[in-house]
C-alpha atoms as a printed R data frame, in Angstrom:
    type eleno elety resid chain resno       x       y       z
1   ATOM     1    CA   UNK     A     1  -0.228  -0.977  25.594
2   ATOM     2    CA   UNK     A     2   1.456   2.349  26.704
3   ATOM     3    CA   UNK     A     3   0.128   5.695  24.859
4   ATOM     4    CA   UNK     A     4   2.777   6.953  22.401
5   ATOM     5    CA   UNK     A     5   4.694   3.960  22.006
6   ATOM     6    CA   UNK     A     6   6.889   3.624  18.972
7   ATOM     7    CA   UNK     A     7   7.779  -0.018  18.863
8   ATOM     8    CA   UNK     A     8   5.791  -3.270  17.219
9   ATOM     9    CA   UNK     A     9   6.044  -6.784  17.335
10  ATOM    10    CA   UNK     A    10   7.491  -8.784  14.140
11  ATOM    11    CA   UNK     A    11   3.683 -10.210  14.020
12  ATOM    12    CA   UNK     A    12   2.138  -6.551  14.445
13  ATOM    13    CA   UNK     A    13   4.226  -5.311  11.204
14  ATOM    14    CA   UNK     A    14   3.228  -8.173   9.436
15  ATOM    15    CA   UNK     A    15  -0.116  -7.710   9.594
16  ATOM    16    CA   UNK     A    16   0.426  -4.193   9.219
17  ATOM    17    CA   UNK     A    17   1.878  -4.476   5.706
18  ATOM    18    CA   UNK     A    18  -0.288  -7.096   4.710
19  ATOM    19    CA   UNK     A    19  -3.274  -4.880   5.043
20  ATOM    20    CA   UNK     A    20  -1.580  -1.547   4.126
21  ATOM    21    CA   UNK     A    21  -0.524  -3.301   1.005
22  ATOM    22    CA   UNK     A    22  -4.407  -4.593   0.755
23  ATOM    23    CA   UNK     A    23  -5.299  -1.103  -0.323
24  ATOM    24    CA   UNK     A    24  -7.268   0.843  -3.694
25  ATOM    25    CA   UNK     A    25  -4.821  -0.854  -5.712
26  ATOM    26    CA   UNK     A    26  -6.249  -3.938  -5.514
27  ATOM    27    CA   UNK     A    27  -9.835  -2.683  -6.560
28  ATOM    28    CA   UNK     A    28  -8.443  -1.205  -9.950
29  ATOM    29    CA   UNK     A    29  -5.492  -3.830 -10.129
30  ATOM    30    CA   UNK     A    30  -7.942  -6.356 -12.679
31  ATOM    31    CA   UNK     A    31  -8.425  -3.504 -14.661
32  ATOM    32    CA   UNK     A    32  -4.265  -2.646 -15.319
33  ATOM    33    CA   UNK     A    33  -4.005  -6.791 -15.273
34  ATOM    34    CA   UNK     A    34  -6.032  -6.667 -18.171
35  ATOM    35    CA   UNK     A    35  -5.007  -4.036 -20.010
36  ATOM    36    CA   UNK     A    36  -1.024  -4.881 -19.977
37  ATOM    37    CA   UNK     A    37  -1.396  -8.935 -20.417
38  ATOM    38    CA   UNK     A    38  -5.168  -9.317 -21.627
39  ATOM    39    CA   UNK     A    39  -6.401 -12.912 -19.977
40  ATOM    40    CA   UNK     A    40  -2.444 -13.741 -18.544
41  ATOM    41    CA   UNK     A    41  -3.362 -10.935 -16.305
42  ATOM    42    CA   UNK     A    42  -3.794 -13.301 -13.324
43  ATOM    43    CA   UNK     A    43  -0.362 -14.766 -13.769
44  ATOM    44    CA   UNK     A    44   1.415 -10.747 -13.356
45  ATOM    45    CA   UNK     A    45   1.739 -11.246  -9.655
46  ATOM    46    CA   UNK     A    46   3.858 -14.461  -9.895
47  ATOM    47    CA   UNK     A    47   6.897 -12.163 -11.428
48  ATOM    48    CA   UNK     A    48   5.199  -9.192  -9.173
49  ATOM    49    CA   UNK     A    49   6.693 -11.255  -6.664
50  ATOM    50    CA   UNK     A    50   9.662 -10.945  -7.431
51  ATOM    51    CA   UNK     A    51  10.304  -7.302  -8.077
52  ATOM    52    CA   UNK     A    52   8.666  -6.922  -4.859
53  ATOM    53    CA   UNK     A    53  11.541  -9.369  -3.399
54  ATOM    54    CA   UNK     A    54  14.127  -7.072  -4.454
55  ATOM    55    CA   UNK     A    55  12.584  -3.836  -3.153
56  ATOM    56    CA   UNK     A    56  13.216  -5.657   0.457
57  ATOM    57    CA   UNK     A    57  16.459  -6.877  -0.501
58  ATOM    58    CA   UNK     A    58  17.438  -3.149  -1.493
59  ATOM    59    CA   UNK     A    59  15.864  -1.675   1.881
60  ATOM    60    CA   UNK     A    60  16.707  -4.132   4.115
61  ATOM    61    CA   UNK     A    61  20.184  -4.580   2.883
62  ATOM    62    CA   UNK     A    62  20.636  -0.333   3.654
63  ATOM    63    CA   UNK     A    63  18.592  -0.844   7.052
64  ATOM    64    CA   UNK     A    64  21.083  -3.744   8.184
65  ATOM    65    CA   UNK     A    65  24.534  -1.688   6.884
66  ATOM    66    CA   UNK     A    66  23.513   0.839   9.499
67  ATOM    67    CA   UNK     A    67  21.582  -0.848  12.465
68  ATOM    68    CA   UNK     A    68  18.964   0.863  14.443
69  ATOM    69    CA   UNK     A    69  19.127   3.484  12.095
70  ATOM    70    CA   UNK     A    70  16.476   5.235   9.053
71  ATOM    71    CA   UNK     A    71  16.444   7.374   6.359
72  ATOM    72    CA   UNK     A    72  16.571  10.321   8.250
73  ATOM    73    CA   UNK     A    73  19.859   9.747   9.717
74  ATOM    74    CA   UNK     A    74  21.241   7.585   7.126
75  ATOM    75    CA   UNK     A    75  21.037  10.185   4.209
76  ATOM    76    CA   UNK     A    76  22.513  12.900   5.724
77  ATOM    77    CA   UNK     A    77  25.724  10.757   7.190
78  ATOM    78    CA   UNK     A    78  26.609   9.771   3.595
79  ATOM    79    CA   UNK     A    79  25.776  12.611   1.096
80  ATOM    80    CA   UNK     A    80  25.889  15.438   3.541
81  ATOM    81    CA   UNK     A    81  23.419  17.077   5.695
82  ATOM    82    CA   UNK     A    82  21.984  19.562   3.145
83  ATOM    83    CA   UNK     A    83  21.085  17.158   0.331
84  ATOM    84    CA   UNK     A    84  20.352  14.936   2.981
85  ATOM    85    CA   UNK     A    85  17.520  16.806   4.154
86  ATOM    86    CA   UNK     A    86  16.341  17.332   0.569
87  ATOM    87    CA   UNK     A    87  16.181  13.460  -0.071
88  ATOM    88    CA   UNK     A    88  13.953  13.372   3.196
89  ATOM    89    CA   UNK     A    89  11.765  15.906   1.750
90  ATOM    90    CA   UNK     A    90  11.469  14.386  -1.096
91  ATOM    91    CA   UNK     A    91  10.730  11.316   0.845
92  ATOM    92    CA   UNK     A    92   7.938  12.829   2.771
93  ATOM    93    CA   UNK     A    93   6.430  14.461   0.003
94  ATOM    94    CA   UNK     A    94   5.846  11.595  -2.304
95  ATOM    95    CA   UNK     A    95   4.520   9.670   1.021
96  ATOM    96    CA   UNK     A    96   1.747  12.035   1.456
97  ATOM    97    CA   UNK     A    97   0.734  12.023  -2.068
98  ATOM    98    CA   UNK     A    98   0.703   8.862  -2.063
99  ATOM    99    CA   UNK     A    99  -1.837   9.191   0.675
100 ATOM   100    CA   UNK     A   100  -4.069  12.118  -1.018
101 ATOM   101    CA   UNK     A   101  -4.545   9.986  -3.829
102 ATOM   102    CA   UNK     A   102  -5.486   6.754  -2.327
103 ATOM   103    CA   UNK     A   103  -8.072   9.275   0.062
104 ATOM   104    CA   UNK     A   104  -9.649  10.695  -2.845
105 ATOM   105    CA   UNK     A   105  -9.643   7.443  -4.703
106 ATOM   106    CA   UNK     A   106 -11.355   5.561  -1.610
107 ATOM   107    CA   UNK     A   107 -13.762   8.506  -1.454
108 ATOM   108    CA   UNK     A   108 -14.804   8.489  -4.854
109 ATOM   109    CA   UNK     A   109 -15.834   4.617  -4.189
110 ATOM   110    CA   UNK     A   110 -17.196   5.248  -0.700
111 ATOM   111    CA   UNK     A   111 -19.566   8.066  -2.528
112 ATOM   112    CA   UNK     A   112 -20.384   5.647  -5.573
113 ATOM   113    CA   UNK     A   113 -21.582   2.868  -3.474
114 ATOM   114    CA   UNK     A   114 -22.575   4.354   0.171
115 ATOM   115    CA   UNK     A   115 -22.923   7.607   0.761
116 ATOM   116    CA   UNK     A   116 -24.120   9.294  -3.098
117 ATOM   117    CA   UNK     A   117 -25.287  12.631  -1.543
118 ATOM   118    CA   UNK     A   118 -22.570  13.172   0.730
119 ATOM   119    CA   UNK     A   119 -19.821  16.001  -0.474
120 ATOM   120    CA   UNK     A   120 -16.259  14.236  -0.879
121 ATOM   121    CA   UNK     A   121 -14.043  17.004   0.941
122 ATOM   122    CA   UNK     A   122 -16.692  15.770   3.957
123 ATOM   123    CA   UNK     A   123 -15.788  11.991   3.319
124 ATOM   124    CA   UNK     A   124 -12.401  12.768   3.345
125 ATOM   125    CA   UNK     A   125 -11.932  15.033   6.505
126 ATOM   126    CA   UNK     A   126 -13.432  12.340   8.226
127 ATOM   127    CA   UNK     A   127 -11.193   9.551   7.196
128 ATOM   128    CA   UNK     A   128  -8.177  11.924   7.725
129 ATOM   129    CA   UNK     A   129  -9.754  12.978  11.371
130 ATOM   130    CA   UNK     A   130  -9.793   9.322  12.150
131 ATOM   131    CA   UNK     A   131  -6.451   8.252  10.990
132 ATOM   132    CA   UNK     A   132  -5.308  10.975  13.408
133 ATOM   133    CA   UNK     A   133  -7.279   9.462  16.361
134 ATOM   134    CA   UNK     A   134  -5.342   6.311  16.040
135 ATOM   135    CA   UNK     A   135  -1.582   7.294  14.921
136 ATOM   136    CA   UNK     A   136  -1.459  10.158  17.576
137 ATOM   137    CA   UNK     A   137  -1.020   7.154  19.772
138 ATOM   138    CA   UNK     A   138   1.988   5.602  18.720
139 ATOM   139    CA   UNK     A   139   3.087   2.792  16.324
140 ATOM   140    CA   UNK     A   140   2.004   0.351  18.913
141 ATOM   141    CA   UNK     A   141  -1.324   1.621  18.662
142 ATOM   142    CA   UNK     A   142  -1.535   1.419  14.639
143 ATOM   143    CA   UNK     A   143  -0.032  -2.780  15.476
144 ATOM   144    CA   UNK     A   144  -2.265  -3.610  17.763
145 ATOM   145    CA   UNK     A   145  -5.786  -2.230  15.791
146 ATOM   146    CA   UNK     A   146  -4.393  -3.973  12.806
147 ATOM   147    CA   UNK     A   147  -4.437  -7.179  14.915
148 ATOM   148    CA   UNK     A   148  -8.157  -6.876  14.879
149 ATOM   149    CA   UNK     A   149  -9.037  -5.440  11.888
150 ATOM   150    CA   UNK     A   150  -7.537  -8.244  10.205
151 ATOM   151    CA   UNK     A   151 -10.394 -10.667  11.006
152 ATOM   152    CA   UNK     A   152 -12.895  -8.158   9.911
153 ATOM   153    CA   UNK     A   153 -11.098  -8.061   6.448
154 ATOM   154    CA   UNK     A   154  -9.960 -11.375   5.522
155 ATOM   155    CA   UNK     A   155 -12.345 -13.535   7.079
156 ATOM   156    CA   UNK     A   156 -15.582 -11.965   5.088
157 ATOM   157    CA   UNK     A   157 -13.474 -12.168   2.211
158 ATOM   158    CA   UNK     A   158 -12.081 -15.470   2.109
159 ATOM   159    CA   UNK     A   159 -16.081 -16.534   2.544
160 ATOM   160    CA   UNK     A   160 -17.213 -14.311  -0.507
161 ATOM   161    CA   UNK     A   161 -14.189 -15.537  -2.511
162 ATOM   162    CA   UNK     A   162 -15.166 -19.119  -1.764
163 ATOM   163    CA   UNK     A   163 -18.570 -18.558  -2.719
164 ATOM   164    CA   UNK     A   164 -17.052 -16.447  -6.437
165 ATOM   165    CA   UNK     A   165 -14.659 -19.737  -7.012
166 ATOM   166    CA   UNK     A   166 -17.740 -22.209  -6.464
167 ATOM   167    CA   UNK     A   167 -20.173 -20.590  -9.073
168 ATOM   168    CA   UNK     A   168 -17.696 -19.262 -11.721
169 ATOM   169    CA   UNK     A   169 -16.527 -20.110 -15.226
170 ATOM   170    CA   UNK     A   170 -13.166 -20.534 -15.740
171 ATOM   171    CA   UNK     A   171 -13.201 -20.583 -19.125
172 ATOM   172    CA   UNK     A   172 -13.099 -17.381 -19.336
173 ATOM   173    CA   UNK     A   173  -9.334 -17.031 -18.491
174 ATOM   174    CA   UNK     A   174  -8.391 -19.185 -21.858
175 ATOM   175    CA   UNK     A   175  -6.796 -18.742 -24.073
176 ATOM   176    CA   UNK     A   176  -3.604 -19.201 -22.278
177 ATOM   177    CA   UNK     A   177  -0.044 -17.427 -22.884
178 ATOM   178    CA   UNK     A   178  -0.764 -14.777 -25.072
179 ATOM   179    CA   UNK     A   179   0.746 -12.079 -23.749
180 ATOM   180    CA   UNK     A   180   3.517 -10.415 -25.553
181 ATOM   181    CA   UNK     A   181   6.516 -10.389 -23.102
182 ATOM   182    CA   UNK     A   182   6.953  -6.685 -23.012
183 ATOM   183    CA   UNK     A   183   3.520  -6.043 -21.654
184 ATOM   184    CA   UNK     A   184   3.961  -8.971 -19.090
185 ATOM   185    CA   UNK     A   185   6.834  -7.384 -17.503
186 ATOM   186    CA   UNK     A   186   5.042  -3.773 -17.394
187 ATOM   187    CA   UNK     A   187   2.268  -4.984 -15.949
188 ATOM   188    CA   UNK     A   188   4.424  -6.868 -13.419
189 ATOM   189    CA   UNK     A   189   6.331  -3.548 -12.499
190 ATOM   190    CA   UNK     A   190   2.956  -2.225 -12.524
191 ATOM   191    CA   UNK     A   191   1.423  -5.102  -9.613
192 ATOM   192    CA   UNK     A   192   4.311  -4.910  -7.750
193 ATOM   193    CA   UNK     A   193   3.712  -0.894  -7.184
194 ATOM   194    CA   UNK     A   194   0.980  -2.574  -4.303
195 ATOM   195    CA   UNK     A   195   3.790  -3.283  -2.078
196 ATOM   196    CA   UNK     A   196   4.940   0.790  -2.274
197 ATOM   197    CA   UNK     A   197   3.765   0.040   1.408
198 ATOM   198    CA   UNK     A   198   7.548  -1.311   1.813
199 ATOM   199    CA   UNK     A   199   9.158   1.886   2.003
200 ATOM   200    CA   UNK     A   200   7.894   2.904   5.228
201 ATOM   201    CA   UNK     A   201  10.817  -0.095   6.336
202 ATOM   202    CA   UNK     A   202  13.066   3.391   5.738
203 ATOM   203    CA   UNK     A   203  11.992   5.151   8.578
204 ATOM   204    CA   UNK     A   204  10.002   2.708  10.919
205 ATOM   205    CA   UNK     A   205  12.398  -0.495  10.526
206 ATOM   206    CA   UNK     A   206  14.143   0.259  13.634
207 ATOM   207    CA   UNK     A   207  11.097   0.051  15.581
208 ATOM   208    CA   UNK     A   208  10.588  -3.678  15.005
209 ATOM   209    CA   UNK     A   209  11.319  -5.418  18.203
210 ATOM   210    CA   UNK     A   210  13.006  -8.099  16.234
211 ATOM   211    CA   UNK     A   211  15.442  -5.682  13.217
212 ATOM   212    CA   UNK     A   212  17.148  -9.027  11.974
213 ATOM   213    CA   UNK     A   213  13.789 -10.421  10.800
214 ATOM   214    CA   UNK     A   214  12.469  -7.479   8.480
215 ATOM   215    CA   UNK     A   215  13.915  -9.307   5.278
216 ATOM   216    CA   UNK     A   216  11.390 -11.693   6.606
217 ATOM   217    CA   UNK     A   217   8.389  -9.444   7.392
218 ATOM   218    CA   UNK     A   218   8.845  -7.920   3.824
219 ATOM   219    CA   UNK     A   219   9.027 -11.574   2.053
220 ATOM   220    CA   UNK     A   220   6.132 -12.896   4.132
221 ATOM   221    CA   UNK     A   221   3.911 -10.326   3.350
222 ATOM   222    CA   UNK     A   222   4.250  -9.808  -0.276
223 ATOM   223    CA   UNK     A   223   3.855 -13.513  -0.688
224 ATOM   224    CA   UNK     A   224   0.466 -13.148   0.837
225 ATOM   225    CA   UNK     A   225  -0.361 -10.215  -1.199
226 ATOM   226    CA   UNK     A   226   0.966 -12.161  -4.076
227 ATOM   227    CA   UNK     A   227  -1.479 -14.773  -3.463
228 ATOM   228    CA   UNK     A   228  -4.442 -12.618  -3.067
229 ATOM   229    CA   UNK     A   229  -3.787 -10.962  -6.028
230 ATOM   230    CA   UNK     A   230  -3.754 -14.257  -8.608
231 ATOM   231    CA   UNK     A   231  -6.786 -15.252  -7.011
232 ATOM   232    CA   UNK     A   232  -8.742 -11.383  -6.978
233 ATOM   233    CA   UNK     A   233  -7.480 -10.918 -10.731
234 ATOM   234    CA   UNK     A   234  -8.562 -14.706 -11.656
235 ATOM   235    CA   UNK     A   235 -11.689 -14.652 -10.021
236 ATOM   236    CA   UNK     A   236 -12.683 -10.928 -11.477
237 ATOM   237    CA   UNK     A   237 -11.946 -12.156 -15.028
238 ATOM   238    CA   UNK     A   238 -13.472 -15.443 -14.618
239 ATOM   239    CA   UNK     A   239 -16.920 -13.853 -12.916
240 ATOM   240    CA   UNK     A   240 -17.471 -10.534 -14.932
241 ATOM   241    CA   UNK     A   241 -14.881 -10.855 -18.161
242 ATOM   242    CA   UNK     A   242 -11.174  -9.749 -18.951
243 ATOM   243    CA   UNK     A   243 -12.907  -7.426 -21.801
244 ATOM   244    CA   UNK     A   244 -14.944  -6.178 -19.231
245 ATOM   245    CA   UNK     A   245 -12.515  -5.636 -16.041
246 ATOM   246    CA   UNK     A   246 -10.496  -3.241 -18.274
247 ATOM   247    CA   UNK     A   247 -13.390  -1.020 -19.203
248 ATOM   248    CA   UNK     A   248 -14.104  -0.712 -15.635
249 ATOM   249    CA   UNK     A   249 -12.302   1.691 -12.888
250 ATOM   250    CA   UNK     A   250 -12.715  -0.777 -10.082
251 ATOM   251    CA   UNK     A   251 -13.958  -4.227 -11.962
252 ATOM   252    CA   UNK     A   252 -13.831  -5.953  -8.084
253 ATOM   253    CA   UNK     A   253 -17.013  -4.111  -7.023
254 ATOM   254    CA   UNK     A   254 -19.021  -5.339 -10.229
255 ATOM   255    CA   UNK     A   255 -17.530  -8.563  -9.002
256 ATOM   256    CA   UNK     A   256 -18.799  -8.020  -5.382
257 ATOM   257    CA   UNK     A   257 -22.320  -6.552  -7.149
258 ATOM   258    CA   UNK     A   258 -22.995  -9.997  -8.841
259 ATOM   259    CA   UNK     A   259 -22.695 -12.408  -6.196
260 ATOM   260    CA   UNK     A   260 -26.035 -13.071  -4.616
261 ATOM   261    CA   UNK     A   261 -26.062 -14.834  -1.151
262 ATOM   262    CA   UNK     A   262 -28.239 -17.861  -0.530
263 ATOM   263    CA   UNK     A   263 -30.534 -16.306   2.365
264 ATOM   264    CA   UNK     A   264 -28.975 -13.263   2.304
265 ATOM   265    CA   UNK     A   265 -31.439 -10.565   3.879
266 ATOM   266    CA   UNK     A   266 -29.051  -7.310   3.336
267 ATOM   267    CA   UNK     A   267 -30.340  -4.998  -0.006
268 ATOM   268    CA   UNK     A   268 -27.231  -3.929  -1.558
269 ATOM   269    CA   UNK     A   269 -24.770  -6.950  -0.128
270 ATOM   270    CA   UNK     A   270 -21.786  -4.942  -1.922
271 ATOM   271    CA   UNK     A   271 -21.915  -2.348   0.693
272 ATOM   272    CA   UNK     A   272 -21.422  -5.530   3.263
273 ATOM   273    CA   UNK     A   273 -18.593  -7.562   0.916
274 ATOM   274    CA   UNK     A   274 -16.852  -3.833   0.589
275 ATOM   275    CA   UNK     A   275 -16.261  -2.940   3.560
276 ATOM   276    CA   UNK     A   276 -12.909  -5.049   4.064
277 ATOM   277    CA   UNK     A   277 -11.668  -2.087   1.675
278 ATOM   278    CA   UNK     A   278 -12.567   0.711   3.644
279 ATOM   279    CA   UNK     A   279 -10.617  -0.889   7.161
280 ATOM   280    CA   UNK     A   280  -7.665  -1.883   5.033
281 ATOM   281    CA   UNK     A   281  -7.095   1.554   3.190
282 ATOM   282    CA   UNK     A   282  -7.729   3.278   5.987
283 ATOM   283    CA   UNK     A   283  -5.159   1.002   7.787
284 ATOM   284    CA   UNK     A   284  -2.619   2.559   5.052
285 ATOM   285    CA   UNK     A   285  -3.688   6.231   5.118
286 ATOM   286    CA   UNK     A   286  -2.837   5.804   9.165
287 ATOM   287    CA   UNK     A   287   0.632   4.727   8.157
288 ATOM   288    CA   UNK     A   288   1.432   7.044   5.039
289 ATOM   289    CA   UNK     A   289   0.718  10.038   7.618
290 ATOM   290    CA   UNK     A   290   2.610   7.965  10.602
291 ATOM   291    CA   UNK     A   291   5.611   7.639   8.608
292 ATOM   292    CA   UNK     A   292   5.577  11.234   7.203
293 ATOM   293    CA   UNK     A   293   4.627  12.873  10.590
294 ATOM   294    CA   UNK     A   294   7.498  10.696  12.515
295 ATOM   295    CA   UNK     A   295   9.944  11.796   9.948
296 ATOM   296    CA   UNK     A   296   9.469  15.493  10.463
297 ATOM   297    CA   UNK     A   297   9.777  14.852  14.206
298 ATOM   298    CA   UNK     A   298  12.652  13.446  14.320
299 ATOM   299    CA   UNK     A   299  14.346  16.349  11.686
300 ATOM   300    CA   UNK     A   300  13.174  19.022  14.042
301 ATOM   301    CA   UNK     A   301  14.232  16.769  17.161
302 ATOM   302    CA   UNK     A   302  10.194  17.640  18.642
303 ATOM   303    CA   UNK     A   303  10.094  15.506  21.992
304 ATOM   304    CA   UNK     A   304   6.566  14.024  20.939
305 ATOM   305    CA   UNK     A   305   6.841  12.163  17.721
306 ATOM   306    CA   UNK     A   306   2.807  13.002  16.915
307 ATOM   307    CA   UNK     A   307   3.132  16.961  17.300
308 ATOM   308    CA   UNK     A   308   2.924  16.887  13.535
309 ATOM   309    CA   UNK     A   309   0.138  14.254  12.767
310 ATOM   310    CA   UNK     A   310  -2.488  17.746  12.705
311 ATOM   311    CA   UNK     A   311  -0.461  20.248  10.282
312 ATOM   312    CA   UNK     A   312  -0.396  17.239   7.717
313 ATOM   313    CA   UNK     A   313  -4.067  16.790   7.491
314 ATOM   314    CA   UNK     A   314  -5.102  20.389   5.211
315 ATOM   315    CA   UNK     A   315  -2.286  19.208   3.487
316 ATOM   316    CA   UNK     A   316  -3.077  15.382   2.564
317 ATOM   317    CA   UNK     A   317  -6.736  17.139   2.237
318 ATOM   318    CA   UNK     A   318  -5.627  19.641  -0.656
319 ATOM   319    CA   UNK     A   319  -3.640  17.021  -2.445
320 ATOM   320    CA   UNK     A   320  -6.734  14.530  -2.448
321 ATOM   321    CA   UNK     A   321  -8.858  17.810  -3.702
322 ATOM   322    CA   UNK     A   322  -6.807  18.463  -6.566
323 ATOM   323    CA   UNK     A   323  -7.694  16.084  -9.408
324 ATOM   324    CA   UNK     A   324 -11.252  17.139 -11.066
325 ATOM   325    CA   UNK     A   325 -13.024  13.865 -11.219
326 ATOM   326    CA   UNK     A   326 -12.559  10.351 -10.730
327 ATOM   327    CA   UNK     A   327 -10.661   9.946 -13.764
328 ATOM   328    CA   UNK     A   328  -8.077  12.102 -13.395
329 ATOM   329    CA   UNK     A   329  -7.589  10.833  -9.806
330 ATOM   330    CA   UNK     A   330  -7.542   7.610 -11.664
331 ATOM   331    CA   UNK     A   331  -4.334   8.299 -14.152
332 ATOM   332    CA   UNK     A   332  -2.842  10.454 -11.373
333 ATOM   333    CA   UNK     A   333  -2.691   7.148  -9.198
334 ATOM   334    CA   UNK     A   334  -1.141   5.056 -12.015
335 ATOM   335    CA   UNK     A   335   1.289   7.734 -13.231
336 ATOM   336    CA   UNK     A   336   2.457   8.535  -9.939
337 ATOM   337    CA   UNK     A   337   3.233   4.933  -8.940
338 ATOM   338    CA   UNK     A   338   4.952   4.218 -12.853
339 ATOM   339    CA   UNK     A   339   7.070   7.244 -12.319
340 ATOM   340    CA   UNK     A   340   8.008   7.228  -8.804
341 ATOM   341    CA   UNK     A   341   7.206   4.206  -7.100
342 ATOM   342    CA   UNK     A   342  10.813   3.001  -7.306
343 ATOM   343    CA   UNK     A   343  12.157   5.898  -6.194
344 ATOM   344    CA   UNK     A   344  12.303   4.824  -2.532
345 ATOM   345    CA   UNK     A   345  11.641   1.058  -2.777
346 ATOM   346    CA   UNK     A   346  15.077   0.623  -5.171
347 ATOM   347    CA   UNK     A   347  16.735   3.308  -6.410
348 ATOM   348    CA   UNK     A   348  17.676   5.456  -3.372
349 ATOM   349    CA   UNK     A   349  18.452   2.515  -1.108
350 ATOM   350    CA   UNK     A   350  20.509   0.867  -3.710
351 ATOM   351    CA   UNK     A   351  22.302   4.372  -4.291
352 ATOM   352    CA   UNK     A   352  23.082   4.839  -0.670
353 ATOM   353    CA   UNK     A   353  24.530   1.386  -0.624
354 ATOM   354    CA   UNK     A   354  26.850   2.108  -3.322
355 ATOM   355    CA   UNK     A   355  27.933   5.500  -1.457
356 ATOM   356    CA   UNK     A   356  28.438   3.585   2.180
357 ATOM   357    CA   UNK     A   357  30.563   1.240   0.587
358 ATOM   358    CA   UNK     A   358  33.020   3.492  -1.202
359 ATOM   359    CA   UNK     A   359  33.274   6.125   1.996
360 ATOM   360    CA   UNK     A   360  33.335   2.610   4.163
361 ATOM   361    CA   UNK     A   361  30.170   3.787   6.102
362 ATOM   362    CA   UNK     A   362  27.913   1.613   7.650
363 ATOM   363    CA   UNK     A   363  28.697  -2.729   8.154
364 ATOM   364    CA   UNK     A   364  32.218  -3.614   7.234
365 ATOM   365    CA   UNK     A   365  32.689   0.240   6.997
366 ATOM   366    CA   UNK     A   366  32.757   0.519  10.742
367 ATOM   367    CA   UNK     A   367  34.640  -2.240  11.628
């Protein structure tokens, strides 16, 4: 591995998504299962699925029109180089919040179950701290931890989940097909806001080692997040109640709080079945601020693509301080992702599209 390198393997960026994706949506996801299709909640990932399969249809469609290209020199080629820069910015902005509201959101849990006394601007500045320690060294860097991380995530979890499917009632996810169709395709659009992830493909895409296999890194890893979710949703309503997962800001840890292991010699074995959580979100903080910092490099043409990774940090730091409690932090998260999550997984790709083709930019434009 060389320091600073910008490239990843078509494995690496699997993994990658798959754990960014396996973020603080997925604690509170029962709970929004719940509320929009009551005990059909578990079933919400299967069309999930395929909202999530046309976000990488709509990016990877833009990213293969202009090859070895992103955003940042996509946008300003088509719709000139002043609102160009202001769809960037607009880009980067909603990236980082994205990021200071998952922080703040994984702090609040960290400080509920770990560390009570400990201040959250001091939980936070650590996990930002960190996340520069890795990124500063490149998207190889970022690849290569998430190579090992993922056997200290998914490996403790596929043994807890075995042990939940074993001892749990499944009658508690009857009766069956009762929610009204509406509210089943919300809370779809709603699930499928856990592969927001996706849109990094804008500016990192071209740093695949293998371009003409994204629309395959983008299906392969939803379908695993798909797959985790139906069984995290089924399982939560099945071991502590529907009624109760929607009462609940993160349902999953009451989940993790009832399971008692046969033997077990740890005191609070949450704080042990948890801590996949805490590797995977940080996993997606690292690339939220990758993606943001790399995109400001490349606009001011800096010769070191991590020369910004340090400015960003007070920044994602006062975003993450700015909701008053847990709640708020709460609804921010879920109206920020209903309002603007499809900005940059649909809408702007499929816009841009439309623009190569009439100017004849980009593919057949070129030819």
């Amino acid at each position: 591995m060389y320091t600073h390198n910008a490239n990843v393997s078509v494995r690496q960026m699997k993994i990658l998504f798959i754990l960014q994706m396996f973020n603080m949506s997925m604690v509170i996801l029962p709970r929004i299962a719940g509320k929009m299709a009551g005990h059909d909640g578990y079933l919400l990932p299967i069309l999930g699925f395929g909202f999530g399969a046309i976000y990488v249809w709509s990016i990877v469609s833009l990213l293969e029109r202009f090859p070895g290209e992103g955003l940042d020199t996509i946008a300003p080629k088509l719709i000139t180089k002043g609102l160009g820069w202001i769809l960037i910015g607009l880009y980067v902005i909603k990236v980082l919040i994205g990021a200071g509201l998952e922080v703040r959101m994984f702090a609040e849990m960290v400080s509920q179950v770990l560390l009570p006394k400990t201040p959250l601007p001091i939980i936070i500045l650590i996990l930002l701290f960190a996340v520069h320690y890795l990124i500063k060294s490149g998207l190889e860097a970022s690849g290569r931890m998430a190579e090992i991380v993922a056997y200290f995530v998914f490996v403790p979890l596929a043994f807890v989940l075995s042990v939940v499917a074993i001892k749990t009632d499944y009658k508690q996810l009857m009766p069956f097909m009762t929610a009204k169709p509406d509210g089943f395709i919300k809370g779809a659009y709603f699930v499928s806001m856990t592969f927001m992830p996706l849109e990094f493909l804008l500016i990192i895409g071209n740093l695949v080692s293998k371009p003409h296999k994204l629309k395959h890194i983008g299906l392969w890893s939803i379908g695993i997040i798909s797959v985790l979710e139906i069984i995290l949703i089924g399982l939560t309503f099945t071991g502590v109640g529907m009624v109760t997962s929607t009462k609940q800001i993160w349902p999953m840890l009451t989940l993790m709080e009832s399971i008692q292991l046969p033997g077990s010699f740890f005191e609070n074995q949450e704080i042990f079945m948890m801590s996949w959580w805490i590797l995977s979100v940080y996993m997606y903080i690292c690339g939220s601020m990758y993606v943001a910092s790399l995109t400001i490099s490349r606009l001011a043409h800096f010769n070191r693509q991590n020369v910004t990774i340090l400015p960003l940090i007070p920044i994602v730091f006062l975003i993450s301080m700015y909701p008053g409690s847990l709640t708020e932090a709460y609804r921010y998260l879920l109206h920020f992702n209903g309002k603007f999550g499809l900005l940059f997984l649909f809408v702007v790709p499929i816009v841009l599209i439309v623009i190569a083709k009439l100017r004849k930019k980009g593919g057949e434009g070129n030819a």
